[in-house]
FIBAKE-528442 format. One record per residue (C-alpha): z, y, x; residue in one letter; chain. Coordinates in steps of 0.05 Angstrom, whole numbers, always signed. Example, Ala and Ser with C-alpha at 12.3 -4.5 7.8 and 13.67 -1.06 7.14 Angstrom:
# FIBAKE-528442
R      pz      py      px  r  c
R    +156     -90    +246  a  A
R    +143     -21    +273  s  A
END
This chain:
# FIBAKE-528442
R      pz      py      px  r  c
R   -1064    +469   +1785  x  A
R   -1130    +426   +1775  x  A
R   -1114    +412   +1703  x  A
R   -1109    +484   +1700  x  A
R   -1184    +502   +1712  x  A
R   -1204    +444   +1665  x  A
R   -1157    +474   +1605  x  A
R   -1200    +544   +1614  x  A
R   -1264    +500   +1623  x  A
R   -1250    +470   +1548  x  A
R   -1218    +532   +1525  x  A
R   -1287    +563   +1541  x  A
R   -1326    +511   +1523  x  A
R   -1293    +510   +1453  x  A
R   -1226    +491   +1422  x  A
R   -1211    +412   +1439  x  A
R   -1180    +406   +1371  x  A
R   -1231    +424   +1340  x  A
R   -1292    +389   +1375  x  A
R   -1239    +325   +1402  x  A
R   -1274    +277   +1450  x  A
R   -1305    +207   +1430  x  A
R   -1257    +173   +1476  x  A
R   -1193    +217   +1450  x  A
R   -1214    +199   +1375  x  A
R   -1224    +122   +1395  x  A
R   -1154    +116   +1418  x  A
R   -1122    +158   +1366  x  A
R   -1157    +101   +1322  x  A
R   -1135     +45   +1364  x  A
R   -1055     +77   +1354  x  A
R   -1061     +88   +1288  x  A
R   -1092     +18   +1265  x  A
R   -1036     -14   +1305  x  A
R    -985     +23   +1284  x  A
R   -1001      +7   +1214  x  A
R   -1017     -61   +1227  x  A
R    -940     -58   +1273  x  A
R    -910     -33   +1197  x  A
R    -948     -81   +1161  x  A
R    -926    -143   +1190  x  A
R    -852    -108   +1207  x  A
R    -836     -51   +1163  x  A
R    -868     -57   +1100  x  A
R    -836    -124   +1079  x  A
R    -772     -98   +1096  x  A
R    -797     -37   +1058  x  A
R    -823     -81    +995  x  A
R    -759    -122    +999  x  A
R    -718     -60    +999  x  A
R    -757     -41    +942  x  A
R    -756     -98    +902  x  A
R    -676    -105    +911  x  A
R    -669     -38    +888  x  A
R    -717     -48    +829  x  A
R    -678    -108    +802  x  A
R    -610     -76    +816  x  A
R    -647     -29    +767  x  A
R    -674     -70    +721  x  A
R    -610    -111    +722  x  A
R    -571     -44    +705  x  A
R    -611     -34    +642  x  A
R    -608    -103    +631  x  A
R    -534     -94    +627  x  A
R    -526     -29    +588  x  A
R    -566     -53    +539  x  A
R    -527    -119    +535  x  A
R    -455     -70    +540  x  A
R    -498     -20    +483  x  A
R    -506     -83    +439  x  A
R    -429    -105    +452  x  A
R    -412     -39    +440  x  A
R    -455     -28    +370  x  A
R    -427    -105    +351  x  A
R    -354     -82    +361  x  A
R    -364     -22    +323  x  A
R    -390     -48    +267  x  A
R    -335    -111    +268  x  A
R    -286     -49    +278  x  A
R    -316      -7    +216  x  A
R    -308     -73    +176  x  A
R    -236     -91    +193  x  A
R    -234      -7    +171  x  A
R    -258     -23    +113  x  A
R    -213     -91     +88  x  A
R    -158     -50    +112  x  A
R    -172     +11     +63  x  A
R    -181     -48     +13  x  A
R    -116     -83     +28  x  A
R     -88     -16     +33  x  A
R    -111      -5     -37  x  A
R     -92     -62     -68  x  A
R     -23     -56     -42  x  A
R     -17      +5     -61  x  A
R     -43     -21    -133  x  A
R     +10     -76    -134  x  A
R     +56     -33    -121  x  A
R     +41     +16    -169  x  A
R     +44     -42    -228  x  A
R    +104     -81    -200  x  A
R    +133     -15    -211  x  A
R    +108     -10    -276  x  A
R    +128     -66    -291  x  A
R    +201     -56    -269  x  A
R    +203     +13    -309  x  A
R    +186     -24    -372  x  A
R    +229     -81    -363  x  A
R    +290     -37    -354  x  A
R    +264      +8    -413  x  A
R    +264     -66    -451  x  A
R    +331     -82    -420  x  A
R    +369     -19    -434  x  A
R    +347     -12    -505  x  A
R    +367     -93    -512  x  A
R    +430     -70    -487  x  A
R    +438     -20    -531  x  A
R    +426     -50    -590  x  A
R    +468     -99    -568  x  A
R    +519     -44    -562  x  A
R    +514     -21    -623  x  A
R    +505     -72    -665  x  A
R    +574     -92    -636  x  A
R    +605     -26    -646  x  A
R    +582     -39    -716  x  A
R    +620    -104    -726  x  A
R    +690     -79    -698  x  A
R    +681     -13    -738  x  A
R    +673     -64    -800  x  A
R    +729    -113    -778  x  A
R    +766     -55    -773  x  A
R    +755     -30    -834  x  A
R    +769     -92    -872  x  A
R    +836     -88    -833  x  A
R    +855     -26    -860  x  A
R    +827     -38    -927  x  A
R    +865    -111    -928  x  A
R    +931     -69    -906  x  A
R    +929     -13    -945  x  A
R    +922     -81   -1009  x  A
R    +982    -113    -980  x  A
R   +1019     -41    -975  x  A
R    +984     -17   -1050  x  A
R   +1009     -85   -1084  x  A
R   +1085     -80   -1052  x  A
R   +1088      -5   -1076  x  A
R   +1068     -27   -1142  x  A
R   +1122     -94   -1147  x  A
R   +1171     -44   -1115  x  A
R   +1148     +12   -1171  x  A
R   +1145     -46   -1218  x  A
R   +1216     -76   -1208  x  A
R   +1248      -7   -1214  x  A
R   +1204     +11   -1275  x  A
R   +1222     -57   -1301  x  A
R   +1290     -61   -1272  x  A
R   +1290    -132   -1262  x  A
R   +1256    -184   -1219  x  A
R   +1194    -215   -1231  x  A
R   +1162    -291   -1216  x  A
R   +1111    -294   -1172  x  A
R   +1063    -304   -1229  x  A
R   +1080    -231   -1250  x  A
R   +1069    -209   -1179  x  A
R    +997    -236   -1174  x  A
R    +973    -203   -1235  x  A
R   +1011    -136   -1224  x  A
R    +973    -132   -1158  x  A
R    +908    -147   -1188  x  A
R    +915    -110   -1226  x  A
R    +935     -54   -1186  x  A
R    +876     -66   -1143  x  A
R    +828     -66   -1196  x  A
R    +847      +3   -1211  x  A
R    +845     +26   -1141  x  A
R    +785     +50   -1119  x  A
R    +762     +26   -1053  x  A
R    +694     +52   -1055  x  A
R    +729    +118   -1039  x  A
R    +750     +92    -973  x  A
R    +698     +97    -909  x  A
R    +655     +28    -913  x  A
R    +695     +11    -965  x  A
R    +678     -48   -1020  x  A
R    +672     -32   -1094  x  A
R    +719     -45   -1141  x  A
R    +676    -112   -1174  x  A
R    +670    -143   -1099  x  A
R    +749    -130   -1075  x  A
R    +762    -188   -1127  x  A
R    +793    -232   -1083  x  A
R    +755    -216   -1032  x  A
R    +817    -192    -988  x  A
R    +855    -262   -1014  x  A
R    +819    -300    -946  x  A
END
């Protein structure tokens, strides 16, 4: 209980806090230089160390999303171009493609109107072979009717000189011209004699 009566004595003689002693201020110095000069030489290079870790990890962290940024902006620019050749190749395929077609479209426009001239201009050759059949029969058939008509007319046989000039002339009065793609009269002169 002594440090009791010395507590009121300082409470009365003022507050302590406020009015500290010289000797309580001199060691409150002498703790807090040494503790400072205790984190100097201890903690702050730990501290600083710490520090300067961290701030590389951080600078190295920029360091490398600017590097990833400048990958990034490089790819997608190569990937925009290889965009762009392949709209062009796309294109040009599509191009080709559109004239090989084209192309193929006229050729068989060329090819089937080849072929049907080709068609025709056959169909045109039997329909005149043919024709010259018939006309060629219907000579043989026109100059037996007339040495038949002749013989009976005539009642008696004739040479074979008579023959060939009864059936021209038979055949010059016939009139093939009448006949589908038939000849005129002037060019059946021996014509059908082949």
């Amino acid at each position: 209980m002594a440090g009791l009566p010395n507590i009121v004595a300082a409470s009365n003689s003022g507050n302590f806090l406020v009015t500290p002693g010289i000797g309580v201020m001199i060691w409150t110095l002498i703790a807090f230089g040494l503790t400072v000069l205790i984190l100097r030489r201890l903690a702050y290079p730990r501290i600083q160390e710490a520090l300067d870790r961290r701030r590389k990890a951080i600078e190295d962290s920029i360091e490398t999303a600017e590097r990833t940024r400048r990958e990034a902006d490089q790819l997608l620019q190569e990937y925009r171009e290889r965009l762009r050749e392949a709209r062009e190749q796309a294109d040009d395929i599509v191009a080709r493609a559109r004239r090989a077609s084209e192309q193929v479209q006229d050729q068989a426009k060329v090819d089937a109107s080849k072929t049907r001239e080709e068609l025709l201009e056959r169909t045109r050759r039997d329909i005149e072979q043919e024709t010259r059949r018939a006309i060629d029969q219907i000579r043989a058939e026109v100059a037996e009717l007339t040495v038949v008509a002749t013989e009976k007319v005539t009642r008696k046989t004739l040479t074979g000189e008579d023959h060939q000039r009864l059936i021209e002339e038979a055949l010059q009065e016939f009139d093939f011209a009448a006949l589908p793609g038939g000849r005129s009269s002037g060019s059946s002169n021996g014509g059908g004699e082949e």
